[in-house]
N, C-alpha and C positions, 0 to 999 in steps of 0.2 A: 383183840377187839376192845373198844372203847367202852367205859361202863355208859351205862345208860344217860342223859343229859338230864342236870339237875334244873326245873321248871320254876319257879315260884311268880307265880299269880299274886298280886296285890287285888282284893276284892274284898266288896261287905254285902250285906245284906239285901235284899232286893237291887240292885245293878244289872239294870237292866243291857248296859253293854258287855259287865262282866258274862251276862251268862250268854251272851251273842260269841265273845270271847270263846270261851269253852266250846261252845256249839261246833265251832269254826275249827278247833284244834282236834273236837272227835273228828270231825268229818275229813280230815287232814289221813285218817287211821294210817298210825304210825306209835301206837302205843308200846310199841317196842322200844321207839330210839329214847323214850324221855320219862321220869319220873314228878308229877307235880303235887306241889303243898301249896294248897289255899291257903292265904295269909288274910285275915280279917282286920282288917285299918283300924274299924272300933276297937279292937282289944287293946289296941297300943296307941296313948297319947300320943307319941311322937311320929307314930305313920300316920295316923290320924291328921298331926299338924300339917305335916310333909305332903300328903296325898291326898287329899279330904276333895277335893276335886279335880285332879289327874289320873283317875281309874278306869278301867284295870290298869294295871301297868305288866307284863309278863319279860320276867327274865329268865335267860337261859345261862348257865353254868358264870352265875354272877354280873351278866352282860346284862344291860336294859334294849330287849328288840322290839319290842312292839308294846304300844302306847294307845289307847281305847279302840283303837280296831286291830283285827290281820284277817288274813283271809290261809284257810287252810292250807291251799298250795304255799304258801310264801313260809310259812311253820313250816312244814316236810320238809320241804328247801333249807334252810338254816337249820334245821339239825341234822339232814344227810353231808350237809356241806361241813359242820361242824364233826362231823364224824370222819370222813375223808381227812381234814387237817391233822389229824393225831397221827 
C-alpha cells in the first residue's frame, strides 16, 4: 500500500479562501489517504514574492492541483486516483 500523499498548503494568516480551502478538504474526510503542512508565505521572502497573491495554492506529492478553490469531492478523487496509479 501507498504511504500516505504528501499535502502542502501555501497559506498565511487570515486567508480567508485558505481557510474555505481546509474546510473543503475536512469535509472531503479522507484523512487517511494524505498528510498536510501549512506553509506560511510570510515566513519566507521568496514564497512571499512568488505567491503574495495566488493563495492557497495545495499540492499533492510535489504536483500543483488546486489553486484558491477545490471542492472536497474533487480532493478524495485525486488522492484515491493517485493511490490506484502506484
Amino acid at each position: 500500500m501507498k504511504a500516505k500523499s504528501r499535502v502542502i498548503l501555501y497559506t498565511k494568516p487570515g486567508c480567508r479562501l485558505c481557510e474555505e480551502m481546509k474546510q473543503e478538504m475536512l469535509n472531503a474526510q479522507c484523512p487517511d489517504l494524505y498528510s498536510l503542512e501549512e506553509v506560511n508565505i510570510e515566513s519566507d521572502p521568496d514564497l512571499l514574492a512568488r505567491y503574495r497573491f495566488e493563495i492557497p495554492i495545495l499540492l499533492i506529492d510535489g504536483v500543483e492541483v488546486f489553486r484558491y478553490r477545490l471542492r472536497g469531492e474533487e480532493f478524495s478523487a485525486y488522492l484515491k486516483k493517485s493511490k490506484r496509479s502506484c
